[in-house]
Structures are given as structure tokens and as C-alpha cells.
N, C-alpha and C positions, 0 to 999 in steps of 0.2 A: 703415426709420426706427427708430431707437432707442429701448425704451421708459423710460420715467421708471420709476424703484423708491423705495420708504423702506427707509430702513436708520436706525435708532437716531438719528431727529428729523432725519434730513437728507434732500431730493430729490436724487436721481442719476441719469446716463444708467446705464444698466444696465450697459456696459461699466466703468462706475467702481467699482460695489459692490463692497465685498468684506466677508467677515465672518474669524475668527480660525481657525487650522487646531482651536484648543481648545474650538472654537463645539460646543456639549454637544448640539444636536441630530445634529450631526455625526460626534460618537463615541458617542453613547450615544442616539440617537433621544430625547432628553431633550427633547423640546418639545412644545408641540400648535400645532393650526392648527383654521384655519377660510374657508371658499371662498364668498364672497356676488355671486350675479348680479345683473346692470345691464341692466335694459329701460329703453331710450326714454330712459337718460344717468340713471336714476334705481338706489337700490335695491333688494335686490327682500328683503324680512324680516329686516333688518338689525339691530331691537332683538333678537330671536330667538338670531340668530347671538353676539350680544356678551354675550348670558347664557348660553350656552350653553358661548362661550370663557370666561366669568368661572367659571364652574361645575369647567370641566376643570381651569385655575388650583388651583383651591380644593383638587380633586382629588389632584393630583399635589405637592400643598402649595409651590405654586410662588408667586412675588413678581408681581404685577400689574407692567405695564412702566408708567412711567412717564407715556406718552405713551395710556393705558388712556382715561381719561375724555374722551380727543381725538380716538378710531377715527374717528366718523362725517365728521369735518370734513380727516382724513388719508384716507378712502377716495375722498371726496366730490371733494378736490384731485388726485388721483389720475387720477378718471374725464375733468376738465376737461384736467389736461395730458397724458395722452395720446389723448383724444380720444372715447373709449368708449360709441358708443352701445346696443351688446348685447357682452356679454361675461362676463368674471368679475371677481372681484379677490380673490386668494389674500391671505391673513395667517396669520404664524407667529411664537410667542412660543417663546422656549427660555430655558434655567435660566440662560444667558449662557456666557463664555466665561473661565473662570478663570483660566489664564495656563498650565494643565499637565491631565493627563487623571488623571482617580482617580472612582473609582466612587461613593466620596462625595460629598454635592451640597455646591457652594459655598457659603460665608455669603452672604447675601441683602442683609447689609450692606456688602461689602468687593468684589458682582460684582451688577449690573446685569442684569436681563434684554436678551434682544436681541430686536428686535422687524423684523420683515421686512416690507413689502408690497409684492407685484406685481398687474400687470394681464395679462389675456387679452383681447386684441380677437378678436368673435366674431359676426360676424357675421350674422345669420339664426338667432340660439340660439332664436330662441321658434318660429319658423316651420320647426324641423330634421324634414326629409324623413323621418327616420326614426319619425316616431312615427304617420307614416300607412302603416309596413308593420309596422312592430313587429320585437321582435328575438328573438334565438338564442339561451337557455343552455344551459348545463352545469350539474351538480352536481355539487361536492367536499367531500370532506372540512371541517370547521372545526378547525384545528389551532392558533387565535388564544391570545393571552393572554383571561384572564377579564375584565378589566374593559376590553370594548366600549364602553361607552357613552361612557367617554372620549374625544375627537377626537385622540386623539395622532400625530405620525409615522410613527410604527412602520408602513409601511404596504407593507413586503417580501411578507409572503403575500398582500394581496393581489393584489398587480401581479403575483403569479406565475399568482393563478387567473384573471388577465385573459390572462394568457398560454397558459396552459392552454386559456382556451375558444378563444383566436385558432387554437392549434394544430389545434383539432376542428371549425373551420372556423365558430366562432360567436362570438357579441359580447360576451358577458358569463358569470360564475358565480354560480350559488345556494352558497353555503354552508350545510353540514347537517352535525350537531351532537347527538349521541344518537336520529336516525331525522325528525328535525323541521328543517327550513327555519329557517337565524339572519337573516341577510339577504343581500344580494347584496355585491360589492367593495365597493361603492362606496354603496350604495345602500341604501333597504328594501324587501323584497319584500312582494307583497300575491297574493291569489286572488281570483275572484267566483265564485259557485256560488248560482247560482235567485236571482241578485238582491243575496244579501248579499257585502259586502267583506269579509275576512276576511287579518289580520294580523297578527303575533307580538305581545304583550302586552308593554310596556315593562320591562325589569330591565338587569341590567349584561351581560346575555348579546347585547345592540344596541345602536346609536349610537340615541340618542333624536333623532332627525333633526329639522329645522328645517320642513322641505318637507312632512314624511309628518305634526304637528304642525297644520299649514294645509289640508293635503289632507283630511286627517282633521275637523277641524272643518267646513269646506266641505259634505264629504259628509255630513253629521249636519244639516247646513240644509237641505240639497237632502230632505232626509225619506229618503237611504238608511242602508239596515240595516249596521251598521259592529261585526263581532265581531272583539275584539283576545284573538287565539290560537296558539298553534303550529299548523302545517300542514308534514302532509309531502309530499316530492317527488311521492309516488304520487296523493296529492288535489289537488297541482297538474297532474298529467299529465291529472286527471276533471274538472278545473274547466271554467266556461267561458269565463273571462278569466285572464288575469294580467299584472299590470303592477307597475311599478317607482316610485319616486319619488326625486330627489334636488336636489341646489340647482343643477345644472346642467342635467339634465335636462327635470326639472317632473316630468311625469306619463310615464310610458313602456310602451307595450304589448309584454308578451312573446307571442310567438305559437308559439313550441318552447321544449318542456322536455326533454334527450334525446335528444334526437329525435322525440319526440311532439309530435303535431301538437294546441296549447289551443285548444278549441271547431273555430270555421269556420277556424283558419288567418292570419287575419285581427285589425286592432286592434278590441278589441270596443265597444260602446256606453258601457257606465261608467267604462271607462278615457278615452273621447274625449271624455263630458262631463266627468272629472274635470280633466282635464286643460285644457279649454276654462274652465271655471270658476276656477280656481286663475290661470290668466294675465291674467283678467279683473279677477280678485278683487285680484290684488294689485298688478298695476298700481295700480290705486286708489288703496292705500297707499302707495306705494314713496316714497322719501324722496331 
């Protein structure tokens, strides 16, 4: 079945879309995005996500698209036509498509942003097998541009160190960045150790994530001990949890770092109530 996309105010079968060869995320990774999951046909932290996309805007001193103040009711039509009871729904803003490729950014008045959105149908995303064995990384190098916290495109290295961990026969990459853990591909990393949660401190050196934002609050109700720090590879190889968070995700147990085997092996307890709490919690909310 075909799915339905947005493109620039119009529904289309996905075979129809098309955007400009001049489309500036295209030649210049000129855009940002944002990826919001659908429990139960609902959203799942979607005010979050759209300050988060207004922020990056801001950021990269981009034009708000046009269609800005209408996301919720364009995501919303989205999840109805193509059907979406667990899933995702991808959104990308870029600087538009000027008519020719030059390094300087178009006038804002004479070129349109372009605004994209698709769906993932996904079926069992809250109930995924995987977060009752937990997963595999690696560590690499961070070789990124400095301003992380941004959500942009640009997202070449790290599809490579997802490649890289595929090739060393595991799931995922820590990225590490002067001796200290930045975060994962995709993701933010955390440790537990006697109790406390223990996670890199917000700056432009991380994506200020939507999920790790929620998680984190969550666990500050529940009465756990929450220190936001750098942590290196070697205190996560001591710890006795580690897990991950992301908007696809939720909450994710890592159980190898290395090769080192975290704690029993096993997804640990703070990770499986966090993670049980967070699906609870915002269902509740979801919109």
C-alpha cells in the first residue's frame, strides 16, 4: 500500500512527491528535522518536539515554514490516512530550494521553506523484543560538528558508526569526545551505578532530546537519584546498568560495552522501570 506524504501544503501518494534537485537539504544538508512517535493512533510529546524544531529554526536562522502553527493537525491527518496505530512520523524543514546551488543561503523573501512529512508504520514499537534483552555497543571516536544540540541532517557520521557497530557484530555506537561519552547515534546515553542515573549535562556538545527531557523528569518523581555528568567508556564498562533513550526507542537497556559484559548481562531494574513509566506516563498525555 502506498503511503500518503506532505510536501509543501499538499497530501500525496508517496510515488507522486517530489521535491527540487536545488532542494538545499539535498546539496548542503541545509535542513533540520524532527521524528515524533504514535502509540495507540495518538502522539507521543509532540509540544516538545515542535519547540525543539522552532529552536533549531531559530538556530540555524532559518524561516519558519509557513504551514509551522498547523504541524499538530498535519501530523494528526497523516496518522488517520495512512492508518498509523504505533509508529513514527518523520518531519523536515530545509532553507527551500532556490532555483541554482551557491553556498549562500537564499532570501527568505523570494524562496519558501520546504516542509516534508512521512510516516512509519510500526508495529509493536512500545512492546519491541528488544528491550527485554538489551543491546550491543561500540565506542568511537566524535568527529561531529560542534553544535549537537541542533537536530539537523547532517547525519552521515552517524549512519557510519551505526555501521561500524553492525560490522563488530553489535547494535549501536557510544560516541566519545575528549575521554567522556557524548551520546549515542541516535540517541542519549545514560549509566546506573548503586542506584544513581548518571547522564552527560545539557550544552551544545548533545541533542537536548525530547525522550531523555521526560525520562528524566519521570525519574526525579519516582524519588531516583539523577546526576547530569560526563561519564567515560571505562565507568560505563563498572556500572551496573546502561541504557539509552530516544523518541523511537523509549527507554533501552544496553547490556555490552566493548565487549564488556554491564552488571548481570541482562536489562537491569532502573532501566525496565524507566522505561515501563515513560510508556505509561505519556500515553496519558499523548495527543
Amino acid at each position: 500500500m502506498t503511503r500518503t506524504v506532505y510536501v509543501n501544503g499538499e497530501y500525496l501518494p508517496e510515488t507522486e512527491a517530489k521535491v527540487s534537485i536545488f532542494y538545499r537539504a539535498f546539496l548542503m544538508a541545509d535542513g533540520v528535522y524532527e521524528v515524533t512517535s504514535v502509540l495507540g493512533g495518538k502522539l507521543i510529546d509532540f509540544e516538545g518536539h515542535q519547540k525543539r524544531l522552532e529552536r533549531s529554526l531559530n538556530e540555524l536562522d532559518m524561516k519558519k515554514p509557513a504551514a509551522f502553527d498547523n504541524l499538530i493537525e498535519i501530523h494528526r491527518k497523516l496518522v488517520e490516512l495512512n492508518g498509523i496505530e504505533e509508529g513514527l512520523i518523520y518531519l523536515q524543514v530545509t532553507r527551500g530550494a532556490p532555483g541554482d546551488r551557491d553556498f549562500a543561503f537564499p532570501d527568505p523573501e523570494t524562496t519558501e521553506p520546504t516542509l516534508v512529512l512521512f510516516t512509519q508504520n510500526k508495529p509493536g514499537l512500545a512492546d519491541n523484543p528488544t528491550a527485554k534483552t538489551g543491546i550491543k555497543v561500540i565506542s568511537i571516536e566524535d568527529i561531529r560538528w560542534g553544535r549537537r544540540d541542533i537536530k539537523t541532517v547532517q547525519l552521515l557520521y552517524p549512519s557510519m558508526g551505526k555501521m561500524m557497530a553492525k560490522k563488530a557484530g553489535c547494535d549501536d555506537a557510544w560516541m566519545v569526545e575528549d575521554g567522556f561519552v557524548t551520546e549515542g547515534t541516535s540517541n542519549n546515553a545514560y549509566i546506573v551505578k548503586d542506584g544513581k542515573i548518571i547522564t552527560r549535562n545539557l550544552s551544545t556538545d548533545i541533542l537536548h532530546g525530547i525522550t531523555r527531557a521526560a525520562v528524566l523528569k519521570f525519574a526525579r518523581e519516582a524519588q531516583m537519584v539523577v546526576e547530569e555528568r560526563p561519564f567515560t567508556i571505562e565507568e560505563a564498562k563498572e556500572a551496573d546498568e546502561a541504557f539509552f533513550t530516544s523518541a523511537s526507542a523509549f527507554v533501552m537497556p544496553v547490556v555490552e560495552i566493548d565487549g564488556a559484559t554491564i552488571g548481570t548481562g541482562t536489562p537491569g531494574d532502573v532501566a525496565g522501570r524507566l522505561r515501563e513509566i515513560y510508556l505509561e506516563e505519556s500515553r496519558k498525555v499523548a495527543v
